[in-house]
VOGU-3710 file (C-alpha; in Angstrom, 3 decimals, decimal comma):
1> xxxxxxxxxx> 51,385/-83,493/-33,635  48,602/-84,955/-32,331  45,044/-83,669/-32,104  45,370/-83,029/-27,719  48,743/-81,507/-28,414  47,575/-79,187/-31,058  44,725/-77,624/-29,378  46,895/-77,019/-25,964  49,263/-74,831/-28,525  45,657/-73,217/-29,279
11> xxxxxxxxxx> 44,682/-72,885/-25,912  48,172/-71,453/-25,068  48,312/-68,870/-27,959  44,210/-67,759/-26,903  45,918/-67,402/-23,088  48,934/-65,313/-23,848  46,806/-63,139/-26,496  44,060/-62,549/-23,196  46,758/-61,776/-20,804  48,108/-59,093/-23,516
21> xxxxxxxxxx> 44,721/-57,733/-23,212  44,503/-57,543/-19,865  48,279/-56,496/-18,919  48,872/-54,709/-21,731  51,695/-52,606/-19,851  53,304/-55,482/-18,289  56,801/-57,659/-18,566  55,870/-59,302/-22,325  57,590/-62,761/-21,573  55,551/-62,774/-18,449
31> xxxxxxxxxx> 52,462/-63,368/-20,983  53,478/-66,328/-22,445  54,780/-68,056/-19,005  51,287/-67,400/-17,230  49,524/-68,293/-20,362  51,663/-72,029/-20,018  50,353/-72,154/-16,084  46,662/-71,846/-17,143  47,227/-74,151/-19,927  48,392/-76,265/-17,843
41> xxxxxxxxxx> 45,944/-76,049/-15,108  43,377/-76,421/-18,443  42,123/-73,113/-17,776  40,985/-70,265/-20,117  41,940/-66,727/-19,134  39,276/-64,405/-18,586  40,348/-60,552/-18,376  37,593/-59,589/-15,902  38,190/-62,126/-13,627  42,018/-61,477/-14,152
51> xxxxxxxxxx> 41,154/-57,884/-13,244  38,962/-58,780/-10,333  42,187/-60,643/-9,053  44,394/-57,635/-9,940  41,721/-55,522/-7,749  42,007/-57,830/-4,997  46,037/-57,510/-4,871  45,768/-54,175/-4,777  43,598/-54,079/-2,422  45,195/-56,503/0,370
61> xxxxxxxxxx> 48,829/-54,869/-0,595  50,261/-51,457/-0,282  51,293/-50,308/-3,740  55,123/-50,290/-2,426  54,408/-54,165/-1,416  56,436/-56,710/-3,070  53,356/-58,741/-4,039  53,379/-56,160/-6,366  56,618/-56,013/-7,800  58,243/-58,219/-11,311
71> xxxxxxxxxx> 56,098/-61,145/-10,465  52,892/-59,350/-10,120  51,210/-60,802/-13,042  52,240/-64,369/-12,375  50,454/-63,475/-8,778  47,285/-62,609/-10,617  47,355/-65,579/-12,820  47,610/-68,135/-9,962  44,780/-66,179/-8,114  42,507/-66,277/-10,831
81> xxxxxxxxxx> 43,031/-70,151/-10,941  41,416/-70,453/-7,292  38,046/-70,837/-6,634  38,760/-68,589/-3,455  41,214/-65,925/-4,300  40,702/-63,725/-1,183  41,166/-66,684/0,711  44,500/-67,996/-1,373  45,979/-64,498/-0,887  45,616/-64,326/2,940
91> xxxxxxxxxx> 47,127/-67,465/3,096  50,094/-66,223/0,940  50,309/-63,182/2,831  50,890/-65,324/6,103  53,202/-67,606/4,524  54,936/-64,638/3,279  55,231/-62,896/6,604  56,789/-66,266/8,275  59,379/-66,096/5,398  59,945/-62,802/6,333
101> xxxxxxxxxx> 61,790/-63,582/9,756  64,200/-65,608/7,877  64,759/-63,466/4,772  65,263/-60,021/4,004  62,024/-58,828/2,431  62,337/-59,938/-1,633  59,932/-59,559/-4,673  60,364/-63,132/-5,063  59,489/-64,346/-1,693  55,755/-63,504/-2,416
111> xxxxxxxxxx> 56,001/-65,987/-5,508  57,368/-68,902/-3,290  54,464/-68,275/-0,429  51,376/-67,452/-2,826  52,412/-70,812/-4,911  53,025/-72,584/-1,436  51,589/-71,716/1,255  48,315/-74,527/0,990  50,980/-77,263/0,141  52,506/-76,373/4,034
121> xxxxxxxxxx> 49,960/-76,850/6,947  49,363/-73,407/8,349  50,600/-74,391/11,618  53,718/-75,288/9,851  54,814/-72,202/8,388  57,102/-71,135/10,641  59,338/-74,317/10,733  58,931/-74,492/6,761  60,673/-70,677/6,997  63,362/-72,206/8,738
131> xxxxxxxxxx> 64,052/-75,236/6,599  63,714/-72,830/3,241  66,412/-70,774/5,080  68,160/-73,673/5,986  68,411/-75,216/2,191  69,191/-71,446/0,846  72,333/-71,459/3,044  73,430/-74,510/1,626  72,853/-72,592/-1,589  74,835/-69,298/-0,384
141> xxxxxxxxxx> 78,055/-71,747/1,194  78,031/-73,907/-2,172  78,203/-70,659/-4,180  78,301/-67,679/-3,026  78,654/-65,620/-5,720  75,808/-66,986/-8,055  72,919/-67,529/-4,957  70,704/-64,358/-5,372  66,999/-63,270/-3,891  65,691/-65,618/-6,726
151> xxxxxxxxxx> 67,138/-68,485/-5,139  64,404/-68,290/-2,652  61,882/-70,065/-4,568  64,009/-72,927/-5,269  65,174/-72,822/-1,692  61,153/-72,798/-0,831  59,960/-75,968/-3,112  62,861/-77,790/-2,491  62,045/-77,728/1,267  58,831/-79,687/0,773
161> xxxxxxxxxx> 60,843/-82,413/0,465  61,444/-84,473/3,346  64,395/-85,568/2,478  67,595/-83,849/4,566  68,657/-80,367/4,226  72,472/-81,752/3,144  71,244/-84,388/1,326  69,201/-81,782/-0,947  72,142/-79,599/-1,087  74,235/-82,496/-2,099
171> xxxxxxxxxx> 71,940/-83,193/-4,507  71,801/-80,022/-6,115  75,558/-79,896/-6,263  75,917/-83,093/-7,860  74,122/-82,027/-10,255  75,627/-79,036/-10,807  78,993/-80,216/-10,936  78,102/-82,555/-13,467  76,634/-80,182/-16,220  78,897/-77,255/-15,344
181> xxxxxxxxxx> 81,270/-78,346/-18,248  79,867/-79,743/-21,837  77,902/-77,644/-22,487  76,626/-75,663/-20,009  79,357/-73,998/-18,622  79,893/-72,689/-15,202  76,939/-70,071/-13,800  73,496/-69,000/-13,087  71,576/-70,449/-15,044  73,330/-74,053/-14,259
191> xxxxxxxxxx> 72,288/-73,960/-10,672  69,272/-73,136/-11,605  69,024/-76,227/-13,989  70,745/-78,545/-10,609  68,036/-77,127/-8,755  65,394/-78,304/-10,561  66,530/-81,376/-11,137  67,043/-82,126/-7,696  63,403/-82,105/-7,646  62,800/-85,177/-8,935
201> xxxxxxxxxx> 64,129/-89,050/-7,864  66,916/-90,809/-9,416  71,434/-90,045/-9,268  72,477/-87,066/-10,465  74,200/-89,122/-13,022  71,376/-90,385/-14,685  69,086/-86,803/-14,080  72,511/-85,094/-15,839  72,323/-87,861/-18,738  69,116/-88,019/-19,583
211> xxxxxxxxxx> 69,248/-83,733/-19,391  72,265/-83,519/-21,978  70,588/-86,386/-24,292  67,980/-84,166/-24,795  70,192/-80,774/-25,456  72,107/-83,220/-28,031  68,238/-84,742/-29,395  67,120/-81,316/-29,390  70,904/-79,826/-31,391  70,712/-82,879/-33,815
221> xxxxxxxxxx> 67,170/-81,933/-35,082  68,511/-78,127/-35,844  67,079/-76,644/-31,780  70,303/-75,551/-30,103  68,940/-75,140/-26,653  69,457/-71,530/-25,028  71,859/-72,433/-21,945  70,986/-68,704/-20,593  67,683/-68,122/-18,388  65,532/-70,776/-20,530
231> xxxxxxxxxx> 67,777/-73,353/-19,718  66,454/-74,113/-15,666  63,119/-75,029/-17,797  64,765/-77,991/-19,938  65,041/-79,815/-16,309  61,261/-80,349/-16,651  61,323/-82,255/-19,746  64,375/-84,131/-18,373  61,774/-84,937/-15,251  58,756/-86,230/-17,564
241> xxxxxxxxxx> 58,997/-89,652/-18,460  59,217/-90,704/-21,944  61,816/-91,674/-24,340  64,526/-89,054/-25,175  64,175/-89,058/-29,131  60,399/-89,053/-29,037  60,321/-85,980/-26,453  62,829/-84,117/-28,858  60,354/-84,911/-31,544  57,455/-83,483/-29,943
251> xxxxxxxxxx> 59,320/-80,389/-28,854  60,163/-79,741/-32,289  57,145/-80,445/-33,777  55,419/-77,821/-30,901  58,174/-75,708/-31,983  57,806/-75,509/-35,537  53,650/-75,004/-35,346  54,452/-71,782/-32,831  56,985/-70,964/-35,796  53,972/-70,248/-37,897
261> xxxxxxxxxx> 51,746/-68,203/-35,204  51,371/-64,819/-34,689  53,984/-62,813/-31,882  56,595/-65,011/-33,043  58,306/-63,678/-36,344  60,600/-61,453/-37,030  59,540/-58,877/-34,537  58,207/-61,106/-32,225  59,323/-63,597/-29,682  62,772/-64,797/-30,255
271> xxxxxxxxxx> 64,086/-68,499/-31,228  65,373/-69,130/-27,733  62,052/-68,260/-25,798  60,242/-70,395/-28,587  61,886/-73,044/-27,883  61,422/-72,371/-24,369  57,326/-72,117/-25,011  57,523/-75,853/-26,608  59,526/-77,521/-24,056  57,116/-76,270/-21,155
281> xxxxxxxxxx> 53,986/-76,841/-24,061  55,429/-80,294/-24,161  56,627/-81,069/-20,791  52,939/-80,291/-19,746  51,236/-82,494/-22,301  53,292/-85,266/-21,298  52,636/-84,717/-17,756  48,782/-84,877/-18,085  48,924/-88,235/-19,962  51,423/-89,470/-17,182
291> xxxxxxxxxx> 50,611/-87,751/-13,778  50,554/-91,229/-12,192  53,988/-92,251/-13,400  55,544/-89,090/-12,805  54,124/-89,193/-8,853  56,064/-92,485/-8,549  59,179/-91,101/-9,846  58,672/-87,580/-7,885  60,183/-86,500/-4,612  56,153/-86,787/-3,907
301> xxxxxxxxxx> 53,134/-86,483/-5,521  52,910/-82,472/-3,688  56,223/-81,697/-5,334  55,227/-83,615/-8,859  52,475/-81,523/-9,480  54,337/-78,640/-8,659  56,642/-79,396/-11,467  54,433/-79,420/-13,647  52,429/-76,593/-13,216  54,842/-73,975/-12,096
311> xxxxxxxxxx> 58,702/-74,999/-12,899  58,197/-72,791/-15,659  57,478/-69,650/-14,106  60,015/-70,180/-11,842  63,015/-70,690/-13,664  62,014/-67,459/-15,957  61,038/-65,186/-13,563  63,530/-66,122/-10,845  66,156/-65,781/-13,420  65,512/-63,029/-15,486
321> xxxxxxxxxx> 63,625/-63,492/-18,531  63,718/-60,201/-19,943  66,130/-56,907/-19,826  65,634/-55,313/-16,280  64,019/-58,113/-14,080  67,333/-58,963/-12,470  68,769/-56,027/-12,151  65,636/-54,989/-9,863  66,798/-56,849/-7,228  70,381/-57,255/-5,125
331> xxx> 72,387/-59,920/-3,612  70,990/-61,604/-0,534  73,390/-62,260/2,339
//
């Protein structure tokens, strides 16, 4: 592993210890997921400032709001990122409410319009609504029984693209229908892994190759990928560029260093999550030393960076990282 590598694992591991600190009461695999977004964002967490943040959502929210729900954390970890949190939080809240006439009222709507809403001209948050709506029916006709409240966020980036409402949804099902047998399977956590790749430019055939190359790189080096909630996050790596065996080595070499760290032994954070941790460790890395490439080979540059920062925190909140987040929420009609 390489010296720039190594001290992101550092800076990660410092991160997720500070958010402990400061949230010692909250969701535990939400620690390591915001630690990856300031990592990412090359940012040092700072528990007064993370508390000033925490103050200020409490402040602008009722305590029954769903700003303050399973995401809450993630909320205060992309405030404390902005140089203007008040003013990143109004602008959420507004998003939010336009969202609102479209969809029933959600604790993960506030994730998609916090992490959105200055990406979408204020003037066009009501016809961004629409199109989110729009895509997320798509979703709901496509599969019924698997599109939940989560979907929302998906539903929400992917309409920052301009491409057509169908030709996202045909994207995403594409996709789908390609991984849905070896060795995925049929489910959640499949459309979740279509959905992301329809993020990024290319046929679903070669976005669904490239994404099972790396389940079989990762396999053949002795990481058996999770296919349950971690797997939506192995769509990042597929989106990075790089060469399939060298990305499975540097996974594996992330993987084997957090091996060795504290909060992930016996009693700690589980193989499957670890692995998770050095695929979105990794993904990010390779996304700093390539952000031009990857904005060529993006939907857009917007959506690119996007990717990178927050895929992760997406795909594990929206789909239930721990015992109890999913079952928090119902079916959306």
């Amino acid at each position: 592993m390489d010296q720039a590598l190594h001290s992101r694992c550092e800076r990660f591991l410092a991160n997720r210890d500070t958010l402990r600190k400061a949230f010692p009461w909250e969701n535990p695999y939400l620690h390591a997921v915001c630690a990856g977004i300031l990592t990412q964002k090359n940012q040092t967490a700072e528990v007064d400032r993370l508390h000033d943040c925490r103050d200020l959502l409490r402040a602008r929210t009722g305590f029954f709001s769903n700003f303050r729900g399973i995401a809450q954390e993630a909320m205060i970890t992309l405030l404390s990122l902005e140089p203007a949190p008040q003013e990143k939080l109004d602008q959420g809240l507004r998003l939010y409410d336009a969202l609102k006439d479209h969809f029933r009222p959600s604790q993960y709507l506030p994730l998609a319009a916090l992490l959105l809403a200055d990406q979408v001209e204020e003037r066009q948050y009501g016809a961004f609504a629409a199109r989110t709506r729009a895509i997320y029916n798509g979703m709901k006709e496509a599969h019924c029984f698997l599109t939940g409240v989560e979907d929302s966020v998906f539903a929400a980036l992917l309409a920052l693209s301009p491409r057509p409402v169908e030709e996202l949804i045909a994207e995403t099902e594409a996709c789908y229908d390609r991984l849905k047998h070896r060795p995925f399977g049929t489910g959640q956590f499949t459309q979740t892994l279509s959905h992301v790749l329809a993020l990024g430019e290319g046929s679903a055939q070669e976005k669904c190759d490239r994404t099972l190359a790396l389940y079989d790189a990762l396999k053949d080096r002795g990481r058996k990928y999770s296919t349950g909630h971690e797997l939506g996050t192995l769509g990042l790596l597929t989106l990075v560029p790089g060469e399939v065996e060298a990305l499975a080595e540097e996974v594996v070499e992330v993987d084997h260093f957090l091996s060795q760290q504290k909060g992930y032994g016996l009693m700690g954070v589980g193989k499957a999550q670890r692995l998770m941790h050095g695929v979105m460790l990794t993904a990010g890395y390779i996304l700093d030393q390539n952000q031009a490439v990857l904005g060529a080979a993006a939907v857009s540059t917007t959506v690119s960076l996007i990717v990178a920062q927050e895929v992760a925190l997406f795909t594990v909140v929206a789909a239930g990282s721990a015992a109890g987040i999913a079952a928090s929420s119902t079916g959306q009609e």
